[in-house]
C-alpha positions in Angstrom: -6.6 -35.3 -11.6 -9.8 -37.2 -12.5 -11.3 -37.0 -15.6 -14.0 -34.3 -16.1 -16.7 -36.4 -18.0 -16.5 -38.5 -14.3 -16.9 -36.3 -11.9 -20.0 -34.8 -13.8 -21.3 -38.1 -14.0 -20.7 -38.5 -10.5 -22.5 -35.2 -9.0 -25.6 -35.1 -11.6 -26.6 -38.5 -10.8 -29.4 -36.8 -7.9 -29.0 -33.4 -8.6 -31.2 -30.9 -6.5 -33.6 -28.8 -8.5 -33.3 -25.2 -7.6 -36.1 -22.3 -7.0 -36.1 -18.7 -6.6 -35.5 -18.3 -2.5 -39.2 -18.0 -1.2 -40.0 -14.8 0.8 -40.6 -14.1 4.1 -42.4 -11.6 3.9 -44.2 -9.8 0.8 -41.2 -7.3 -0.6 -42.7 -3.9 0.0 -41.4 -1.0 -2.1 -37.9 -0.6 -1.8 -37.5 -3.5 0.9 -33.9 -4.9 0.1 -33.8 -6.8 3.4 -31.1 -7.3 6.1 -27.5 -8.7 6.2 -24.4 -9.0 8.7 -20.7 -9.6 8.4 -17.3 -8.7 10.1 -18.1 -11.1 12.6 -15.7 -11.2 15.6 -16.1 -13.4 18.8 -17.9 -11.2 20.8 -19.4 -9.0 18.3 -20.6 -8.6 14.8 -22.2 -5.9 12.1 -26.2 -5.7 11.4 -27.4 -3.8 8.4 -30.7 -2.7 6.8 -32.1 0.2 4.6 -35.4 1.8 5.9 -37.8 1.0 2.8 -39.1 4.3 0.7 -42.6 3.3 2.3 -41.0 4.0 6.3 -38.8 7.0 5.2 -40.5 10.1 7.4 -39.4 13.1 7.3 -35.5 14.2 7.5 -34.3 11.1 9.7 -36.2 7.7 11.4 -34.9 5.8 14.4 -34.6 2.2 13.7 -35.0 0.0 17.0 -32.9 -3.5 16.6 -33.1 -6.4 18.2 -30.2 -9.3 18.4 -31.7 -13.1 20.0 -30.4 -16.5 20.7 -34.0 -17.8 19.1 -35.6 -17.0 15.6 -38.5 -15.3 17.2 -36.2 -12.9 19.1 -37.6 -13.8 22.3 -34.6 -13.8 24.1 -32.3 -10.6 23.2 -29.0 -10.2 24.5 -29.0 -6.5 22.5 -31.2 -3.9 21.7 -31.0 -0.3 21.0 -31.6 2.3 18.3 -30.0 3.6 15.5 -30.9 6.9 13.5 -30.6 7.3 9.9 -31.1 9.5 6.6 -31.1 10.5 3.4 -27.3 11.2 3.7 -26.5 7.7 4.1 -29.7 6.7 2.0 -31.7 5.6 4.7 -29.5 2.8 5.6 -28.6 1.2 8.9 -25.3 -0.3 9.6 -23.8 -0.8 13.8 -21.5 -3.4 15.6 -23.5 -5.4 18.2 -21.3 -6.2 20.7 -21.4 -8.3 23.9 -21.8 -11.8 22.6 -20.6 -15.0 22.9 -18.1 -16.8 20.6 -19.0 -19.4 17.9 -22.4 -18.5 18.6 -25.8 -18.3 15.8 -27.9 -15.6 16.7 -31.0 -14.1 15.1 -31.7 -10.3 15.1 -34.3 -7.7 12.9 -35.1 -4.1 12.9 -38.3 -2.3 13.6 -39.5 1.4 13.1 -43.0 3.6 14.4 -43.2 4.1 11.0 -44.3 1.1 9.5 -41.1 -0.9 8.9 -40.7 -4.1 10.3 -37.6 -5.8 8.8 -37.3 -10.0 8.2 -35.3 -11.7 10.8 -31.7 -12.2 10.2 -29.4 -15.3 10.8 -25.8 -14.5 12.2 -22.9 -15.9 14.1 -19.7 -15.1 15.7 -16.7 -16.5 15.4 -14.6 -18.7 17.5 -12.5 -16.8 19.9 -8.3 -15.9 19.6 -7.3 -18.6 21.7 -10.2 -21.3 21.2 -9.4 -24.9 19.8 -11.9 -26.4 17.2 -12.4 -28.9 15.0 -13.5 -27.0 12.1 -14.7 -24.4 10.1 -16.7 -24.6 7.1 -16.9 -21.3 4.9 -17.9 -20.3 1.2 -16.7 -17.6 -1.5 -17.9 -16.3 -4.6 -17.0 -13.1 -6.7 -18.4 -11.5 -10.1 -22.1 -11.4 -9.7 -23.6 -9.2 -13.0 -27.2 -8.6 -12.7 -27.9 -8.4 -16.4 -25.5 -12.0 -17.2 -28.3 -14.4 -15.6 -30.1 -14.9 -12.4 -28.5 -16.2 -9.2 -29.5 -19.8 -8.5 -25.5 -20.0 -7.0 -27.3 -18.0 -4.5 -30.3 -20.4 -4.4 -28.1 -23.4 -4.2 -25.8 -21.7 -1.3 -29.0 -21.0 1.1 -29.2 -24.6 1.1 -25.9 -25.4 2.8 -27.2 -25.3 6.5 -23.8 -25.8 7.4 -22.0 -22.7 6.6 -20.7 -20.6 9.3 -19.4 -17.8 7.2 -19.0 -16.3 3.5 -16.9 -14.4 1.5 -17.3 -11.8 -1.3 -14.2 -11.1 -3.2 -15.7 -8.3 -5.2 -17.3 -7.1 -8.1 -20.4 -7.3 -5.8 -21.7 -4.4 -8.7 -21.2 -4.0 -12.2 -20.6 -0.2 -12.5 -22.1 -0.5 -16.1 -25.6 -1.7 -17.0 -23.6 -5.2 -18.5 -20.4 -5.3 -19.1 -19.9 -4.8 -23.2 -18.5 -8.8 -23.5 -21.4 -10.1 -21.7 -24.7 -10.8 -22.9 -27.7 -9.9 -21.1 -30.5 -11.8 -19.0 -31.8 -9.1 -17.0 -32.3 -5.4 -17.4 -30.0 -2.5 -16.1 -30.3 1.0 -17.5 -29.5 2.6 -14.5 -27.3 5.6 -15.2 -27.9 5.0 -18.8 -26.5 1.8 -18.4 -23.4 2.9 -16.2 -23.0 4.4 -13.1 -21.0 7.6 -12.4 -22.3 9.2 -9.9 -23.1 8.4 -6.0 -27.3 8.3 -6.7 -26.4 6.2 -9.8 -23.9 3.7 -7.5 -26.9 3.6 -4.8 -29.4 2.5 -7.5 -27.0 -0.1 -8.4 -27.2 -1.8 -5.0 -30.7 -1.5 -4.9 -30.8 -3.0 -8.0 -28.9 -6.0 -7.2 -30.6 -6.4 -4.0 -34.1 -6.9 -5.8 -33.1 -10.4 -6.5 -34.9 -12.7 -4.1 -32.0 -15.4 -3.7 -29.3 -12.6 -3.0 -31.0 -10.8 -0.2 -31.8 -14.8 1.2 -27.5 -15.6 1.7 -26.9 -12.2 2.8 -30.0 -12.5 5.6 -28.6 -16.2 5.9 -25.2 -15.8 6.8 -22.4 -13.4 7.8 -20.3 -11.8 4.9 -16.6 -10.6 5.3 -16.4 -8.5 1.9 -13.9 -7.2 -0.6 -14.3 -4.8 -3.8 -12.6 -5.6 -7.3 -12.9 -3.1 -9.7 -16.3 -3.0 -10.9 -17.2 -1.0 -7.5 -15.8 1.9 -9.4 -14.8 1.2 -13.0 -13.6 -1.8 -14.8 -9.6 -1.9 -14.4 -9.1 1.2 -12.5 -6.1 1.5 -10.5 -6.3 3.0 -7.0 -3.2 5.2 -7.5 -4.2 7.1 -10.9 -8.4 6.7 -10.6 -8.7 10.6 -9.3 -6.5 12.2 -12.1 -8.5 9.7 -14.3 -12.1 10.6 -12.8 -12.2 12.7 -10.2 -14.6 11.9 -7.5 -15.9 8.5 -9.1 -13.7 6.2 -6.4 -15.1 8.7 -3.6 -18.9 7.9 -5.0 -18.5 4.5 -5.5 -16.6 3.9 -1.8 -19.5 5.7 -0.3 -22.0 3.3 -1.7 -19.8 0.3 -1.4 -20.0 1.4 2.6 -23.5 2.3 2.9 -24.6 -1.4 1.5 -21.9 -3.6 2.6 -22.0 -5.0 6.0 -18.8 -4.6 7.3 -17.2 -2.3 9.9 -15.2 0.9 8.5 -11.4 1.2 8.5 -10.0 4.0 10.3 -7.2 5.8 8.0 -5.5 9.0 8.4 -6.3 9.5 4.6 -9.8 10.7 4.5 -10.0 8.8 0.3 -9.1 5.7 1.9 -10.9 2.5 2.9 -8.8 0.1 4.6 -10.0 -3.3 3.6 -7.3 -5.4 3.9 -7.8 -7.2 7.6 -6.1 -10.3 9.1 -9.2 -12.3 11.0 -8.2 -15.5 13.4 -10.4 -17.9 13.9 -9.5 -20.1 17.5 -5.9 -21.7 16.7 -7.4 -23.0 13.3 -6.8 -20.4 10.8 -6.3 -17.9 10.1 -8.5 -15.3 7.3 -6.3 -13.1 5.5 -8.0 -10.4 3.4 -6.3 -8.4 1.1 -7.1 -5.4 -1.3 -5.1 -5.5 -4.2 -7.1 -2.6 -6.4 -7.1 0.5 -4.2 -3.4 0.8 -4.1 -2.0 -0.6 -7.4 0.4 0.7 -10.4 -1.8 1.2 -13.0 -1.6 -1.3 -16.3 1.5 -0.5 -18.2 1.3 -2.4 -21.5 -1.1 -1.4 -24.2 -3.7 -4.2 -23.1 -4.7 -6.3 -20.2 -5.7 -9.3 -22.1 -4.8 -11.7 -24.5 -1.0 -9.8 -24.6 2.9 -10.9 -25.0 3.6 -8.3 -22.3 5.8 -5.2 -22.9 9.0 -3.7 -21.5 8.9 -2.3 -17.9 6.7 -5.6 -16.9 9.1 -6.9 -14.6 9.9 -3.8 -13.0 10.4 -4.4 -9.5 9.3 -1.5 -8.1 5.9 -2.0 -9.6 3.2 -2.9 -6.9 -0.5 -4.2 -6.5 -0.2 -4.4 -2.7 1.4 -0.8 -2.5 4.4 -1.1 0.4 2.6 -0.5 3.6 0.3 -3.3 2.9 3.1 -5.8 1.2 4.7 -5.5 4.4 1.6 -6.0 6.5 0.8 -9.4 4.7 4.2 -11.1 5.2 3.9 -9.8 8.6 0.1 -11.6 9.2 1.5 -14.8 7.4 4.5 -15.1 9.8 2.9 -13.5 12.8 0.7 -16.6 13.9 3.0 -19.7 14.1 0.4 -21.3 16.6 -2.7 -21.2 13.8 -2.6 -24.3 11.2 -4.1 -22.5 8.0 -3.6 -19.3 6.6 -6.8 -18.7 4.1 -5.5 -15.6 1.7 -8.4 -14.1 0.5 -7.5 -12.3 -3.5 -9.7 -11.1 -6.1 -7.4 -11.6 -8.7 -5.5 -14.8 -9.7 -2.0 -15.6 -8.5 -1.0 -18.1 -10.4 1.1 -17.7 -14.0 -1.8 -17.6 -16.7 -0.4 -17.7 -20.7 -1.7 -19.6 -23.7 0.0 -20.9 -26.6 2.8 -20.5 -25.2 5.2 -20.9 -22.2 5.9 -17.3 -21.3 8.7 -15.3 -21.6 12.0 -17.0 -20.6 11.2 -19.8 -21.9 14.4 -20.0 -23.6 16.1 -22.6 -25.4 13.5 -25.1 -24.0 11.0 -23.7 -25.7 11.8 -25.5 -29.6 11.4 -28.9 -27.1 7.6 -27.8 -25.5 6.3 -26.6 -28.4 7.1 -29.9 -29.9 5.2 -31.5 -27.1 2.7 -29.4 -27.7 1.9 -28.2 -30.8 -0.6 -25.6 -30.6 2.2 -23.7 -28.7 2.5 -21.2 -31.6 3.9 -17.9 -29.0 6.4 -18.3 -26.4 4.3 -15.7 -24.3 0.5 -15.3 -24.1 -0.7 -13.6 -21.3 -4.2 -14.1 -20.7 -5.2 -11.3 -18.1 -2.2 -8.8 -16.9 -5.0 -7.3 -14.8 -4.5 -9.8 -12.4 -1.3 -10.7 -10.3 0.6 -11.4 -13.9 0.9 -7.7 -14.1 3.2 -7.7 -11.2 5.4 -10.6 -11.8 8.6 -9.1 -9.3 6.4 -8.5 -6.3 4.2 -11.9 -7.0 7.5 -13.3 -6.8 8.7 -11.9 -3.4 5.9 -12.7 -1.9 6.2 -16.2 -2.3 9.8 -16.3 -1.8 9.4 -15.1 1.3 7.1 -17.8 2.2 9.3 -19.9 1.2 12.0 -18.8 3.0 10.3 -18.2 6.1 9.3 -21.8 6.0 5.8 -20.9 6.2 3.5 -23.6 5.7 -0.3 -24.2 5.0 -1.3 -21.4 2.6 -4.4 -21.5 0.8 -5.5 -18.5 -1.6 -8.8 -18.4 -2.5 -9.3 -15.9 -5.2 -12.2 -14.8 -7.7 -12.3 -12.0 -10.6 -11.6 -14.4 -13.6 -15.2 -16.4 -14.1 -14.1 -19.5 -14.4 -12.6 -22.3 -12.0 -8.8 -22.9 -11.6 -7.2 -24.6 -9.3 -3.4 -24.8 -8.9 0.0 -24.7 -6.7 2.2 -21.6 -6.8 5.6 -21.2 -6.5 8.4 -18.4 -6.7 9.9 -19.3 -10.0 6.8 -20.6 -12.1 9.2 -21.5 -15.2 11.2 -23.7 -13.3 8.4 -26.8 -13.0 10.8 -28.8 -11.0 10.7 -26.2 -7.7 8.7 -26.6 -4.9 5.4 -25.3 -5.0 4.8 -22.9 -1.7 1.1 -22.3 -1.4 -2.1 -23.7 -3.2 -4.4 -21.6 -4.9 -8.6 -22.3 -5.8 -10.0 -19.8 -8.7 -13.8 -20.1 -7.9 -15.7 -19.2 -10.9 -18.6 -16.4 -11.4 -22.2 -16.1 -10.0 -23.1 -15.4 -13.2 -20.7 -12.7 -14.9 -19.9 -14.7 -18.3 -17.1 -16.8 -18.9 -15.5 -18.9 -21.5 -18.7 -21.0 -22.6 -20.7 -17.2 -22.7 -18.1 -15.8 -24.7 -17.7 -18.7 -27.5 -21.8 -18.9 -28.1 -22.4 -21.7 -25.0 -19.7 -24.3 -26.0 -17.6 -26.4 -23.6 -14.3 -26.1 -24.1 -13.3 -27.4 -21.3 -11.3 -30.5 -22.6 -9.5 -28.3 -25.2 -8.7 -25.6 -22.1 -6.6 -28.8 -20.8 -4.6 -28.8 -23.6 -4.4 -25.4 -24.3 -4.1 -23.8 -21.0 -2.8 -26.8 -18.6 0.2 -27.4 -21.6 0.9 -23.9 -20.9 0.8 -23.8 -17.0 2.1 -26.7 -15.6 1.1 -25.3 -12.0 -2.1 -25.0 -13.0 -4.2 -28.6 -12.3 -7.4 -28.2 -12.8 -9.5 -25.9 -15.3 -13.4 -26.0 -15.7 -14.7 -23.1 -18.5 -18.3 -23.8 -18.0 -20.2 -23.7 -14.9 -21.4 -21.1 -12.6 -20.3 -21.8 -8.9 -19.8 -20.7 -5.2 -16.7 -22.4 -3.9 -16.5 -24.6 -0.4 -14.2 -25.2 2.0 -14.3 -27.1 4.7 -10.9 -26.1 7.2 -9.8 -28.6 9.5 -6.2 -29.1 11.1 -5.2 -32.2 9.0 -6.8 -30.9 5.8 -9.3 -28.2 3.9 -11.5 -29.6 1.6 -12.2 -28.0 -1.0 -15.3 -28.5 -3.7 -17.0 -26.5 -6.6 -20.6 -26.4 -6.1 -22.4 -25.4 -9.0 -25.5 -24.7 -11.0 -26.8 -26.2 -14.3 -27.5 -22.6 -15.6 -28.0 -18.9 -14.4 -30.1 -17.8 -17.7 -33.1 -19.7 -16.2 -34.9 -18.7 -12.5 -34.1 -22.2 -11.6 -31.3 -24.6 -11.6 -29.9 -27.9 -11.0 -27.2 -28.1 -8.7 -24.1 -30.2 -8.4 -21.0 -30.9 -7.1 -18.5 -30.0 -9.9 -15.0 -30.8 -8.2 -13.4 -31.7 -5.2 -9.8 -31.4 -3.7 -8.1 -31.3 -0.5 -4.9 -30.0 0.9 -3.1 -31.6 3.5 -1.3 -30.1 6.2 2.0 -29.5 5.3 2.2 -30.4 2.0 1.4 -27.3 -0.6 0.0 -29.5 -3.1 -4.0 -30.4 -4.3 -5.2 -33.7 -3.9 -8.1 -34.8 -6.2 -10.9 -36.9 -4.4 -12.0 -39.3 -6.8 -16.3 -39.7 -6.8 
């Protein structure tokens, strides 16, 4: 891997200065703007929320308009749409009847006085089309109060991006997070949502924030929730006994603001989120929701933990069985495709410090020799995340192993830093074959390690401390804010970190932090040297 202190060197040589996204129109009260996502080749969701200035009445029709041409000119759809108060005023419809791989432009209008900003959209390539690439960004953990978004500001930039991903915590339920400090003000709910009104406000909120309404008008989103949708660490299978009729608030709002299609399930407190999306015979976008249907936490803590007995139960599940079964079923089911892009909000790979995890055995008097800060042979960091379900982590990847599937890539959020590493079945045993790759994208702005410790870089030290502990894990940065990049062709996805100087400023340097690729066949990360 190359050093660090290089590739920083490297990327801030002609860094580009970074402003707050310029508007096009004045914001008018309660204006949040427009958005679109769930593309598919011949269709694709628009979105809006009548402004408090339009609302008339019980209900106003909403005319839309979708164009090949920015001045929507030339529409290939129009039609109306009526909303309320019931869905807080908000507008949300599949435009169908397009063409695939296609940009098209669209914007709403209403008689009583609204007339939105013109969106930027595009389908995606159809089942059976062959093309030469697809370029595509992800980001996760965007806390209003932790700093402002000049990832956002950096990502409208990139001209080139056909799609984007949110892998959740598009909210923070609470006004900030208690180990985060804060930039901007939230006392919304005093300070934490609970209720639907209080969720909606939230989302408002949020959407205040010039640059985040700019990539959402920019680009079309395929989104995912975490946690912070609801509450911080709830599990889907225990958050009604817990608090009853907080998940059914907080799914309501997640679906009035989100652009993207609902899920039909015979279980009327279900969303189904997780989706497999192909893109021509390229790839394809496996999105999976590993909150809503999770064992709850079993040891005393999440964080910083040796574990506890009943961790390696193998009955315990994140996936829950119907959709375990439905992912190895959409990473075998399409031979034909090159790439399988697994979309997770939490990490995969094995995460301890200090330590080499439990099993270690009578190896571990030999590491800790090697590495002397090794002081406990098992330091989780985060059992919140895929570590909390060791067995079925494991299965998951044995099966892909056996199955001989090849060209996995999981892109993953959550955890607010950048990792980047290969996974394999039996993660203590460092001579096995790795079986996927995996690329942690850090935060839009919720804090990480350099927030937590006062603004230092411990970066280098995270390379002993962490890398010692995980040899999987090849590449750690515990600094900078970023929206992660990948560009997916048939012999390779390239891979890079884009990131900001700073989110506690309104603007930003940006630069290219890391870059990688993958090549087909070979479940491995390959540094690209500046």
């Amino acid at each position: 891997m190359p050093n660090r202190r290089s590739l920083l060197k490297a990327s801030v040589a002609a860094p580009m200065l970074l402003t707050l996204a310029p508007s096009a129109q004045a914001q008018l009260e309660g204006d949040v703007g427009v958005a679109s996502g769930d593309p598919r080749p011949y269709s694709v969701v628009i979105w809006t929320r009548v402004p408090e200035f339009a609302q008339s009445g019980t209900s106003v029709v909403v005319s839309y308009k979708v164009s090949r041409n920015a001045d929507l000119s030339q529409p290939v759809a129009t039609g109306t749409f009526t909303t309320s108060a019931t869905r807080d005023w908000t507008v949300k419809l599949r435009v169908s009847g397009l063409e695939p791989f296609t940009r098209y432009y669209y914007g709403f209008t209403t008689t009583t006085g609204y007339t939105s900003v013109t969106g930027r959209t595009k389908t995606i390539p159809n089942y059976g089309q062959r093309i030469e690439e697809v370029r595509f960004a992800y980001v996760s953990c965007q806390d209003f109060t932790a700093g402002y978004y000049t990832v956002y500001a950096n990502m409208a930039t990139q001209d080139d991006i056909d799609f984007c991903v949110h892998l959740g915590d598009n909210i923070y339920e609470t006004g900030s997070a208690a180990f985060q400090g804060a930039v901007r003000e939230d006392t919304i709910g005093d300070g934490e949502a609970k209720v639907l009104d209080e969720y909606r406000q939230k989302y408002k909120l949020y959407l205040t924030d010039p640059n985040m309404r700019e990539v959402r008008r920019l680009f079309p989103w395929f989104i995912m929730w975490d946690d912070h949708e609801v509450f911080n660490d709830y599990a889907g299978t225990t958050v009604d006994t817990v608090a009853p009729g907080r998940r059914q608030d907080g799914y309501q709002a997640f679906m009035e603001y989100m652009p993207m299609a609902p899920q039909s399930t015979t279980d009327p407190n279900e969303l189904r989120m997780y989706r497999k999306v192909p893109f021509g015979l390229l790839m394809d976008l496996i999105l999976t929701d590993e909150r809503q249907y999770r064992d709850p936490l079993i040891c005393d803590t999440s964080f910083f933990t040796t574990g506890c007995e009943g961790l390696d139960d193998p009955n315990r599940t994140m996936l829950g069985t119907t959709q375990a079964a439905w992912l190895k079923d959409a990473l075998q089911s399409s031979p034909t495709r090159r790439w399988k892009m697994l979309m997770s909000e939490v990490m995969w790979q094995r995460f301890t410090i200090l330590g080499f995890g439990s099993g270690a055995g009578k190896d571990l008097p030999q590491k800790i020799f090697k590495n002397p800060l090794a002081v406990d042979p098992g330091v989780y960091i985060n059992l919140d995340a895929w570590d909390g379900y060791p067995e079925e982590r494991k299965g998951i990847l044995q099966f892909i192993k056996d199955e001989g599937i090849k060209n996995v890539v999981v892109c993953t959020g959550d955890i607010h830093n950048c990792y980047a590493g290969e996974l394999r079945p039996d993660f203590l045993d460092e001579t096995s074959d790795s079986v996927a790759v995996e690329v942690v994208g850090g935060s839009v702005t919720s804090s990480g390690i350099a927030e937590l410790t006062g603004g230092l870089d411990l970066t280098e030290l995270g390379q002993t401390l962490i890398l010692g502990a995980n040899p999987s894990m090849k590449y750690l940065d515990l600094t900078y804010h970023v929206f992660t990049k990948m560009i997916v062709r048939e012999e390779a996805v390239t891979v890079s970190y884009e990131a900001v100087g700073t989110v506690t400023a309104q603007t930003a340097q940006a630069f290219q932090l890391a870059k990688f690729q993958v090549f087909n066949g070979v479940s491995k990360l390959a540094a690209i040297t500046p």
